[in-house]
N, C-alpha and C positions, 0 to 999 in steps of 0.2 A: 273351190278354185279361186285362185284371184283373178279379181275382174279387170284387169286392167293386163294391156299387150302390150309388146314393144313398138315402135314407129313399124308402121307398115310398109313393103317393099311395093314401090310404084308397076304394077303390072297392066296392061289391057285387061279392060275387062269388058266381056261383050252383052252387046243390050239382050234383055229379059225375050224368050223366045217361049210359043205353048209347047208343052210340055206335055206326057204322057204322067204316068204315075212316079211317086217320087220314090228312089230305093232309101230304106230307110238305115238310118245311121245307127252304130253297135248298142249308144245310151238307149236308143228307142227299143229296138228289139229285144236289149233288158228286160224295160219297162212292160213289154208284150208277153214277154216269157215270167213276170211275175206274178204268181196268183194274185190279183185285187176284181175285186166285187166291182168297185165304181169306180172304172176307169175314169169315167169327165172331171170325178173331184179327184184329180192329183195336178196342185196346181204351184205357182209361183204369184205373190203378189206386194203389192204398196202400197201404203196409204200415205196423203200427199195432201199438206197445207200448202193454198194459193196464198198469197203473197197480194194476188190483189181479184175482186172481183172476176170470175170466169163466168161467161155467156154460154149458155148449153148449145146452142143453135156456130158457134166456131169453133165448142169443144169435139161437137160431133162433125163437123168436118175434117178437123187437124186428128181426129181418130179414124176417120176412115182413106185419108192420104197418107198412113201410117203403115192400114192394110194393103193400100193400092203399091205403096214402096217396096214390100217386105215378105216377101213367098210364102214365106213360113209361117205367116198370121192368116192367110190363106186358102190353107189346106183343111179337108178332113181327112180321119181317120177311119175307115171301112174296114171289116171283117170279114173273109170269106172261110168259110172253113177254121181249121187253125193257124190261118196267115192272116197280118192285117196290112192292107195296104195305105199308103198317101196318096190322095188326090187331088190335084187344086178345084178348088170349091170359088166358084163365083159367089161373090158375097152379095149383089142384089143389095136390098135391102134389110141386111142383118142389123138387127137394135144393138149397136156396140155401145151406147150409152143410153144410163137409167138416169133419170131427175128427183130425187128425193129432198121432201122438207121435212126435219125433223123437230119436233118440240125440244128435243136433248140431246146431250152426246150419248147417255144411257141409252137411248133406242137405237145409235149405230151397230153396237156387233152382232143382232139381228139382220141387220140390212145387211150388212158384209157377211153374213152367213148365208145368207140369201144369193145373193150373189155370187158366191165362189161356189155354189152347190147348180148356179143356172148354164153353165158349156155343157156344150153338146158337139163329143165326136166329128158324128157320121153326119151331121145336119155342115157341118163347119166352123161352130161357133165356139173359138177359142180364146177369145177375149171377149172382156165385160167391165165396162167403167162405171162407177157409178159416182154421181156431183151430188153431193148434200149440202142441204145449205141449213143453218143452224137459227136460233130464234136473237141472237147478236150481229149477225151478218157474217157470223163466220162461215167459211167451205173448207169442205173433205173432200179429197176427191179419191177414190179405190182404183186402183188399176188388179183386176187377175185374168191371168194367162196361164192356159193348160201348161204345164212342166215341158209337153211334148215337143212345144215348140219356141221355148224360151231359157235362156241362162246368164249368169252375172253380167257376162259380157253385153248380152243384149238388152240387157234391161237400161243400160246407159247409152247405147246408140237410141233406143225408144224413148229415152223419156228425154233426150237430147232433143231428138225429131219433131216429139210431141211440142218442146216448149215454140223452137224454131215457126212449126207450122202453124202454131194457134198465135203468136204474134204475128207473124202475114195478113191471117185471115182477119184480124182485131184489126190492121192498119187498113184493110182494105185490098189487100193484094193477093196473089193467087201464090201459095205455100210451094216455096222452091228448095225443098231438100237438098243436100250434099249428095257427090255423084254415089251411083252403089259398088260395093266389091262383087265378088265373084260372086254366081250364083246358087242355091241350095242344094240345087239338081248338078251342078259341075261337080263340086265338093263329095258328093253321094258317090255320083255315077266314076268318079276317078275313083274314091276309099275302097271299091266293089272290087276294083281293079287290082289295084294296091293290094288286097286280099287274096290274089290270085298271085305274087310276085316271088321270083328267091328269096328277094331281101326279107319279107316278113317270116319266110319259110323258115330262116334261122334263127329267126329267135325263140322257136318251139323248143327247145333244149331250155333254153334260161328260163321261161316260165314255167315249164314242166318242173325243172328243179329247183323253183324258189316252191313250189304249194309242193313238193314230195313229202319232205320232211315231216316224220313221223312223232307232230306235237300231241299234248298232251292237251284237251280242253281247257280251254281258259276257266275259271271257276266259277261256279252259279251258287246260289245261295239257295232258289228254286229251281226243281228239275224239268225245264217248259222247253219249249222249242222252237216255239215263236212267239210274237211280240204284235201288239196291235197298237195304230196311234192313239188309242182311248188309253193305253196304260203308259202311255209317254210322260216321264217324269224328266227332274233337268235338275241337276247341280252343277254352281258357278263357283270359280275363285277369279279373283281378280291380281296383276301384280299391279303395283303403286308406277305412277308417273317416271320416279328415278329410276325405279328398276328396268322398264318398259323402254323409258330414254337406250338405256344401256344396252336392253337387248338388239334395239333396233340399230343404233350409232356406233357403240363398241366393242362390245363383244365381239361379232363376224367377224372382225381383224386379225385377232390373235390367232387367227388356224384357218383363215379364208375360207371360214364356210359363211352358208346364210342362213334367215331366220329360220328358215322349216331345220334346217340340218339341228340345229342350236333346241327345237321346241320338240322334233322328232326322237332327240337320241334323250333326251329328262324321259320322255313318252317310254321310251322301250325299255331303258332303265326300270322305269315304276312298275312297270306290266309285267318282263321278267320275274322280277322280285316276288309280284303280288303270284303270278301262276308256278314259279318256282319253274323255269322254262330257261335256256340258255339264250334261247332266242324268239321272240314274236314274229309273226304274220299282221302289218296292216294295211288295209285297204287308203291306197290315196286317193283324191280327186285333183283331176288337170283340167284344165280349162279346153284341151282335145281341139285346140287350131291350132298344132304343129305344122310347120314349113314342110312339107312333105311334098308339094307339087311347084315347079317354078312359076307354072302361070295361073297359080290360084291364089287369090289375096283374102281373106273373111274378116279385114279390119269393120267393116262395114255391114256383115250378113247376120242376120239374125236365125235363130234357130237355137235347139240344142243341141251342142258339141261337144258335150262335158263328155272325160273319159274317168274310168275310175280301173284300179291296178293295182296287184298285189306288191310288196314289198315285206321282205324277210329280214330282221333289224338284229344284229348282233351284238349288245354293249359289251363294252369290256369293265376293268376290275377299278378303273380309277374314271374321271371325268376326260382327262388330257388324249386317253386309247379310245375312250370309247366314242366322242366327237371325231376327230380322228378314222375310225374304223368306220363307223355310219357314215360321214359323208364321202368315204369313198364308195359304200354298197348305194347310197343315192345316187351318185353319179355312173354307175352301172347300170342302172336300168337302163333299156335302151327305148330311143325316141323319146324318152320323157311317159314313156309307159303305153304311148295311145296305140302299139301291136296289139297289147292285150286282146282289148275288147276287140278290135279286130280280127284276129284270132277265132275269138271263143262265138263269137255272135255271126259272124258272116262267113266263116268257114266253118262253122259248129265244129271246130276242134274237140274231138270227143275227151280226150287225155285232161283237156281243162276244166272238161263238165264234171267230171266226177274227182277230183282231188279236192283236198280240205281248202276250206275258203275263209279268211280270215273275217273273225270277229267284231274286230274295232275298226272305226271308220276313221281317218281325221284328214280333217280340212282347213288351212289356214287362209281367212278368206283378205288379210291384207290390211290397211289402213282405211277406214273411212273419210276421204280426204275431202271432203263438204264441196264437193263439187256445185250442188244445188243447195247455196249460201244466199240467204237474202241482201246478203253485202254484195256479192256480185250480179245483183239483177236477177237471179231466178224466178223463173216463175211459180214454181212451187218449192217448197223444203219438205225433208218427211218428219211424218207426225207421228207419235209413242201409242197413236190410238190402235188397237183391234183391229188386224184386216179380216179377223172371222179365221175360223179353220179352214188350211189351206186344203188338207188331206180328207175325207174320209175318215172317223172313230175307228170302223174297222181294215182300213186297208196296214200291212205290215210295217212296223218299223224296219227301217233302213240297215240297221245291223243290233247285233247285241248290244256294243255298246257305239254312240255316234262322240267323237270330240271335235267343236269346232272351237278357234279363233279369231279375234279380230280386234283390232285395235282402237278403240274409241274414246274420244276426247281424251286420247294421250295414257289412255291405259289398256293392256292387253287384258282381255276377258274369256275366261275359257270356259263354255260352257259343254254340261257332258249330258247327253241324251240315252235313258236307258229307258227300259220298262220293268214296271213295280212287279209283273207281276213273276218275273227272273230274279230281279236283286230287290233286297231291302234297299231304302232312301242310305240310310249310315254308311252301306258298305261303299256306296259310289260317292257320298259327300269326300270319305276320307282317302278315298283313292284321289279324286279331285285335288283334296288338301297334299297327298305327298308330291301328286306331280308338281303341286306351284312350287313346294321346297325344295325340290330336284332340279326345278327350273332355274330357281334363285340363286341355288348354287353352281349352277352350271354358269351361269352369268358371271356371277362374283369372281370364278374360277377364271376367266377369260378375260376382266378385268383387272385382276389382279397382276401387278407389276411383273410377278415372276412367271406368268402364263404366255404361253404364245413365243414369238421369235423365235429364237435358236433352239430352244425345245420342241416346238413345230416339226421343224428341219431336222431336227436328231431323229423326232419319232418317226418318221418319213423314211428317214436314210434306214435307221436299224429294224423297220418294216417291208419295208420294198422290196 
């Protein structure tokens, strides 16, 4: 999901109140409903070069007025039965920071392993930082965070917070955060609501008949059924700077769509082809803080919000129809997708548990825009080093196949996540390789003089 929201609507929002147990959000009860052995290790995390000496003794302040701001850092995770509930968890004296000296950088991805294997649930302990300091005077610093209670979006109001609060604490003064948005328990306690309304009651029909449809498996090379992160393999292609320019600058114009439309419809194209399928099924991820309530704002709230949501892709016979036809079934979903999981998790819509569920996962996660630039005063930049396995060897991969995006130092990088032990390396290298040439040409197509404008508008009119 992209991490980054539109301006936020100015709403009241009212101060932090105690709170009973927290009802937990569609992503969570996912995550509960999916077989994994070691819940503590499913994690999200950073590794982060200071910029300039950090004191352990402000780092662990400006970390634990992080915790005191932010609900969701919080809480634990209890189990009773085969329910698990949220709790706010007084944090006391929880070690949210370790102090490490290392002889080398070669002894870090032990300590980061270390580390992202030490959360604990039920105890409350959902984050873990750890400061290394190197035999040059360099530091590291790891941030990880249980998945359960963290996503792109928050990881930028936190490491926002984090730089804010530990400069106060360095100058001598008492760390005065930005006010907070809505709060975890509002946002919960409405979606619950939400869940119970007409309006989401209609959209049972459109979900119901985008997963009907009676596909044919996408094609395995091995006959397995599931997938563990120990057999996590990754093939990338990269497009060049010009190309990359193009997608992002030019192309959209010629037929008003946007990037995902433009990266999704190469996507269904290639898959089609590759399954011999007229149409795909794929999973997308939204970042799931849709405007759904007037008086709830989550510019500000951390947590995990992420929704993720079927979508049925139709290309057609040339590039012009099938741009064209996809970015109108995008803009059909309805809400931007976040019924779904509302639907399927908090109404336990029976009709959505047992239809086919798509395969491939993709997520464009946006431009890396060096927010934390040493040019601009940050306090830390990230570093290429190891944050350690995020996940557990054996907990599941995420889908058959995962394709993510992003855009870095000016070039779009697609990287495809599968496991060895379903597909050979070749078969997914060159599916890789045809979606960038499908890509390229979908570009070129759009760039091209004769693309777009009144062809647009024809195709539009003798569709409609």
């Amino acid at each position: 999901a992209v991490a980054k929201l539109n301006k936020p609507k100015p709403v009241p929002v009212p101060p932090p109140v105690a709170r009973g147990p927290l009802p937990l959000l569609p992503i969570q009860l996912r995550f509960f409903d999916t077989p994994i052995a070691q819940r503590q290790h499913w994690n999200q995390s950073v590794m982060l070069q200071p910029t300039l000496a950090l004191d352990a003794a402000h780092l662990r302040k400006a970390l634990a007025t992080l915790v005191e701001q932010h609900e969701a850092l919080a809480l634990s995770f209890v189990q009773s039965g085969d329910h698990w509930q949220a709790l706010p968890q007084p944090q006391g004296d929880a070690e949210l920071l370790w102090v490490r000296e290392l002889d080398s950088l070669d002894a870090l991805p032990a300590v980061a392993d270390a580390a992202q294997r030490s959360l604990d649930l039920q105890r409350g302990q959902l984050l873990r930082a750890v400061l290394v300091t190197l035999p040059n005077a360099e530091q590291r610093l790891l941030l990880v965070i249980h998945h359960l209670v963290v996503d792109g979006v928050s990881w930028r109001i936190l490491l926002e917070d984090l730089q804010q609060a530990y400069h106060a604490l360095a100058a001598g003064a008492a760390p005065v955060l930005p006010g907070q948005s809505s709060s975890l328990h509002n946002w919960a306690e409405q979606l619950h609501r939400y869940a119970q309304s007409e309006a989401l009651a209609g959209e049972r029909d459109y979900w119901r008949q985008t997963l009907a449809a009676e596909d044919a498996a996408l094609p395995q090379d091995f006959a397995v059924d599931s997938q563990t992160r120990a057999q996590a393999a990754r093939a990338s292609t990269r497009l060049s700077q010009t190309l990359t320019d193009k997608l992002l600058k030019v192309a959209p114009a010629a037929y008003r769509t946007q990037i995902n439309d433009l990266l999704l419809t190469a996507l269904a194209r290639v898959l089609c082809v590759w399954s011999e399928q007229p149409s795909v099924l794929i999973q997308l991820e939204g970042h799931g803080r849709e405007d759904l309530f007037d008086d709830i704002d989550l510019s500000r709230t951390v947590g995990w919000f992420s929704s993720l949501y079927p979508v049925r892709l139709t290309p057609q016979a040339n590039p012009a129809a099938s741009l064209c036809a996809i970015k109108e079934q995008l803009r059909a979903v309805p809400g931007k997708g976040i019924g779904y999981g509302v639907l399927r998790y908090l109404t336990r819509a029976a009709e959505l548990q047992t239809l086919a569920q798509p395969r491939v996962t993709f997520n464009y996660l946006g431009q890396f825009d060096g927010a934390f630039s040493a040019e601009q005063g940050a306090l830390f930049v990230p570093s290429a080093d190891s944050t350690g396995a995020n996940q557990d060897g054996q907990a599941p991969l995420g889908n058959w196949l995962s394709v993510d995006g992003q855009v870095l130092g000016g070039e779009l990088e697609l990287t495809w996540t599968f496991g060895t032990g379903m597909y050979r390396a070749e078969t997914i290298e060159a599916l890789a390789e045809a979606y960038r040439r499908e890509l390229q040409r979908l570009i070129e197509h759009c760039c091209d003089s004769a693309a777009g404008g009144e062809e647009a508008a024809d195709f539009f009119a003798s569709h409609g």
